[in-house]
C-alpha positions, 0 to 999 in steps of 0.5 A: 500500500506504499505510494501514491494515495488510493482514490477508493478502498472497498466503497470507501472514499478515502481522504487522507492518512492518519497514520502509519506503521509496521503492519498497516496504515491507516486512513480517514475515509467518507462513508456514504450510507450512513454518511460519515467519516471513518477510519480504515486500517489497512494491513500490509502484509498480503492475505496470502490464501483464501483461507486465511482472508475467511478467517480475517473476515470472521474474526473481524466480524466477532470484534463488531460485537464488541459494544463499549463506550471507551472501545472504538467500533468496528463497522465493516471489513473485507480484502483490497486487491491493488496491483495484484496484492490482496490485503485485508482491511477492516473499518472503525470508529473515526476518533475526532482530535484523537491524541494518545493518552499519553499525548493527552495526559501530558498537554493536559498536565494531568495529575496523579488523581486524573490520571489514574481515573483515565487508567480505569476507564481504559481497564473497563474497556479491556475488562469488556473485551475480556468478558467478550473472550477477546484479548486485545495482545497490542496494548501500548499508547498508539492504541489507546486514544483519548478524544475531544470531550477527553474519553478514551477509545481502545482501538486494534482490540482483537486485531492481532488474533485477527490478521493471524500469528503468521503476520506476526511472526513476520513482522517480528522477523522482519522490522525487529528495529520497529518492534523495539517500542512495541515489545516494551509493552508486551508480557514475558509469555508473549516473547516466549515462542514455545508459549501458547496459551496466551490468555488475558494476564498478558494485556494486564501485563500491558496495562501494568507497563502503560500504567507505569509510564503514565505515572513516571513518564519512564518505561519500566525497562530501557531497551533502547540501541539494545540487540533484540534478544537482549531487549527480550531477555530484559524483560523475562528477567529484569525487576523495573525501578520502583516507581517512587524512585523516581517519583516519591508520591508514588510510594504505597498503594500507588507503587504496590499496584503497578508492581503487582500489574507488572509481575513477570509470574503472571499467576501473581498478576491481577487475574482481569483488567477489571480487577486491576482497575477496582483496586484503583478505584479502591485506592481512588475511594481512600479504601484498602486495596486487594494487592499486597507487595512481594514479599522478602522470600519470593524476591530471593526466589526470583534472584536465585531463578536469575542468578542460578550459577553465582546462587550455586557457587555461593552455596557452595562456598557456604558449605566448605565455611561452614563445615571448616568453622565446624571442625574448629568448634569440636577440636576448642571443645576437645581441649576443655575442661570437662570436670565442671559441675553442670547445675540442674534449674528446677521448675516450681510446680504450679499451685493447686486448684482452690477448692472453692472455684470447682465447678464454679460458673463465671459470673455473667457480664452485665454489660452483655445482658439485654436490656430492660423491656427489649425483645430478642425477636425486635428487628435492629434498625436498619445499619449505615452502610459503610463506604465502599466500592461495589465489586461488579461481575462486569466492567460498566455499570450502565445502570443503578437502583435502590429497594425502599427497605433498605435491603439492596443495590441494583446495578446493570451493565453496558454488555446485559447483566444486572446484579444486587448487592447486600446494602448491610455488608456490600455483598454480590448476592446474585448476577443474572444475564437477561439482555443482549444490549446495554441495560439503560434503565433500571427500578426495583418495587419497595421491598425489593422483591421485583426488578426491573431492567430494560434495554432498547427493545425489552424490559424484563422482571426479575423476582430477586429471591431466585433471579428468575425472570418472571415477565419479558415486554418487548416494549418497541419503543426504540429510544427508551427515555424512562422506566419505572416499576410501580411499588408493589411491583404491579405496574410497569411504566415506560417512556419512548421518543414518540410522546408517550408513556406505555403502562403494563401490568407484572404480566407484561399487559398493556393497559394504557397508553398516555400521551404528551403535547408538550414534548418528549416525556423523559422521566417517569415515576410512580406515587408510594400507592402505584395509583399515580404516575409523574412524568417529566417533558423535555421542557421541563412541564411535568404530567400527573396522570391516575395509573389505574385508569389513565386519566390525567390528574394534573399538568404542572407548567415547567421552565424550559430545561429538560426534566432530569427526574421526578418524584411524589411524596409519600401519600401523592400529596407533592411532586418534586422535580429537578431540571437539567439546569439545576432549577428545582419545582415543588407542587402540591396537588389540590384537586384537579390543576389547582396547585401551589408551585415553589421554585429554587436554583441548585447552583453546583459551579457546574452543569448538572449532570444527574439529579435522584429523589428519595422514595417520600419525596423530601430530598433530593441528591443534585450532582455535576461532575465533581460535586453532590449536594443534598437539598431539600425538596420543598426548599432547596436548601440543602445540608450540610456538609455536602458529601464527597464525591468518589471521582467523576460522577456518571449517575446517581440514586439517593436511598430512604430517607437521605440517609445513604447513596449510591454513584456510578463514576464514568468508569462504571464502578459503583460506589456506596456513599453513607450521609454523614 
């Protein structure tokens, strides 16, 4: 593909050249239906059979599967036959103002904090893939780029596996002066030609180089001018300098989780990317992480394995010291006296038993005693949970709710899954795979007993005392704005872009349709009884209709922002709403549209981004990307002090009584937050 620029590749009109290097080249090209602008990744080494170009087509097709916010889309793909050489293709997201994520972290001048939130969302993308039994095996900065609202994009995921190991072992033998930058990236395994079982550990290994890079600007191994076979031997057996040596900052969990990323055993690696990013957010989150430091003995084991023959002679040196002092001892011995008299210590026996003690019981401890007037069967109130990240079975979470109880976290991912979680201990109590799409909604009776959990095209109730789905709705609303579940679990409401709200009952039902004349409806919610249903426009004007029978109690006039949620209060009396810029309404509902309004500013120095009402309508939980604040409904005044907010907020729930929350971080961790 060397020379001058092709006009077409496979329907594709190409504009320019992004990019090129060892293996492929890659350039920016307008495709016509849909018009847009994408990327095509053009490989240089010739598909040599047919075979092989199936198998590229193949593999390139499972990499379309992949759906993830931070992982680049593969579109299309196929061979490109030009002066009688056929080369495969594949096409891909177009990343506008694309930079890698070093180049990014640098202009930015990103620091130690930002720049490990950025890690983390990279490791959920990897973790996604991982999920997907695709392994990305070219992890270096040149794949990892960041675009222009500063959100990362994994590209080449799977391509490796892609255009075949043939490619790659030419490559290797031919452009080893080009490989000097990509070796530095990959696992001891993967320079191990006898090494065939390659699995997730050695992207992890990427991960840990990237990683190290990020945070010291060095790479953990200096190869370059080096001989290839050095360069490789290098990296199966030398430690890289201790991060804090090189910046002190780095010293504790910060250096202690790159190391462990970074061990040359990869058994003594984190098992998954998602695992290696958690503990960043562990550390994120001020909480204890899950890796420990290498200890004295396996440090001594690995410079024997590295130094066998000085390890040998010295052992061997040892011996003949150790066996000549020996003979010393015993001759100085010979020569002693040995008529000294030796003295024999006695041991006082221990004093008998007092008489009076046996069979005496210990008295009991009052302090251990129930109290007065309680009841062993009196449940305790309800605990605080503490604060804590929620260790996910996925790599995003999409999606997050609460019971009214107090019994659970309900979490769903980007790739199908939802899960709840103990809110008393933190807990996985079950995880269940019922969508093949992202689940974008999520809401759970009062009690907790029911959940549901919706993507593009269904909704699904999930009985959470054995995770089986009771009823599925194929809701054909496309663009899904909203769903709520009723809190007896009876109803189901759903919102889409065509003006309505489609109510069904727990059998999947439809029994109402309701309609807008004010815009899109984007937020829904049910009153504490399920006979009323709210439901905010993108104007932020707010309906108010009766569930049982579909009619419409009231229409409370909005001020032109977008609803961003909505809520009632606990006998339907008020309705609360908060709209994308930060304007708050309270209405109390009189009969028919006779109602009082208050309005308020919530003012976070920033967008508002998400916005959660507790069950009773009296609090609200207000969020921008940095900031929460708890206000209170009726007034907006809001309490003090603000609680902390775990990194970049992505979304949040408020639980009963303000009491307790959850927030999902733009790298999809779920983070359980007590009010203090």
């Amino acid at each position: 593909m060397s020379g001058s620029l092709p006009s077409e590749i496979g329907g594709y009109r190409i504009h320019r050249v992004l990019g090129s290097g060892g293996m492929a080249t890659v350039y920016a090209a307008l495709q016509q239906r849909p018009r847009r602008t994408v990327a095509i990744k053009v490989m240089r080494t010739a598909a040599a059979t047919e075979v092989a170009a199936r198998r590229f087509r193949r593999e390139i097709e499972f990499l379309g599967r992949l759906r993830h916010p931070y992982i680049a889309q593969v579109y299309d793909a196929g061979v490109h036959t030009e002066g009688g050489a056929s080369v495969p293709y594949f096409v891909m997201e177009y990343v506008p103002g694309a930079k890698t994520i070093i180049e990014h972290a640098e202009q930015r001048e990103l620091s130690l904090r930002d720049r490990l939130r950025l890690f983390v969302r990279v490791c959920a993308a990897v973790e996604h893939g991982h999920r997907n039994k695709i392994i990305h095996r070219d992890l270096k900065p040149g794949n990892i780029l960041i675009d222009e609202t500063g959100a990362p994009k994994v590209i080449d995921f799977g391509v490796a596996r892609a255009v075949g190991p043939e490619v790659t072992q030419q490559t290797m033998q031919t452009e080893q002066g080009r490989l000097i930058g990509t070796i530095q990236y990959m696992a001891p395994e993967q320079l191990d030609p006898g090494q065939r079982d390659l699995d997730r550990r050695c992207d992890v290994y990427s991960l840990g180089v990237l990683l190290y890079r990020l945070l010291t600007d060095r790479l953990p191994h200096n190869v370059s001018g080096l001989p290839f076979f050095t360069a490789m031997q290098m990296i199966r057996e030398d430690e890289p300098p201790l991060p804090s040596t090189i910046r002190a900052e780095l010293k504790g969990d910060v250096e202690t989780i790159t190391l462990k990323a970074l061990e040359k055993d990869r058994s003594r690696r984190y098992r998954s990317a998602g695992s290696l990013g958690r503990d960043i957010v562990r550390y994120l989150a001020r909480e204890p992480i899950h890796a420990r430091g290498a200890s004295l003995l396996y440090r001594l084991r690995l410079l024997a394995r590295r130094r066998a023959v000085e390890v040998r002679a010295a052992i061997v040196v040892a011996i003949v010291v150790v066996i000549a002092a020996g003979v010393v001892i015993v001759q100085r011995l010979m020569l002693t006296d040995t008529d000294e008299t030796a003295t024999v210590a006695t041991e006082r026996a221990p004093d008998p038993p007092d008489p009076a003690t046996i069979g005496a019981t210990p008295s009991a401890d009052p302090s251990t005693a129930p109290a007065v007037g309680t009841s062993p069967s009196t449940p305790p109130p309800l605990p605080i949970p503490q604060r804590r990240a929620l260790t996910a079975p996925w790599s995003a979470t999409s999606a997050v709710a609460m019971d009214e109880t107090g019994r659970f976290v309900f979490g769903a991912s980007t790739d199908g899954f939802v899960g709840w979680w103990s809110l008393a201990d933190g807990a996985l109590v079950r995880s269940v795979r019922e969508h093949d799409a992202t689940v974008r909604h999520l809401d759970a009776s009062a009690d907790g007993a029911v959940l549901v959990s919706a993507d593009e095209h269904t909704a699904v109730l999930t009985r959470t005392d054995d995770g089986r789905v009771e009823t599925t709705i194929r809701h054909g609303l496309g663009d899904l704005h909203a769903m709520r579940v009723s809190a007896d679990g009876r109803r189901v409401a759903a919102a889409g872009a065509d003006l309505t709200v489609h109510v069904y009952d727990a059998r999947g039902r439809e029994r109402h349709v309701l309609h807008s004349s004010r815009g899109a409806l984007v937020t829904l919610a049910f009153s504490a009884d399920g006979s009323r249903l709210a439901a905010g426009t993108v104007r932020g004007d707010v309906y108010v209709w009766n569930a049982e029978h579909g009619r419409r109690v009231a229409l409370l006039d909005g001020r032109g922002a977008a609803s961003l949620t909505v809520g009632f209060g606990r006998d339907g009396d008020h309705v609360v709403a908060l709209d994308v810029d930060g304007t708050g309404s309270f209405w109390r509902l009189g009969e028919a549209d006779a109602t009082e309004e208050t309005a308020y500013s919530v003012d976070l120095g920033a967008p508002v981004i998400a916005a959660s009402v507790d069950p009773v309508g009296r609090w609200l939980l207000v969020a921008s990307p940095t900031v929460l604040r708890i206000v209170e409904a009726a007034t907006g005044l809001h309490r003090a002090p603000d609680p902390t907010a775990p990194g970049m907020i992505a979304r949040v729930k408020l639980g009963p009584a303000a009491r307790w929350f959850a927030v999902v971080d733009q790298s999809g961790v779920i983070h359980l937050m007590p009010v203090d």
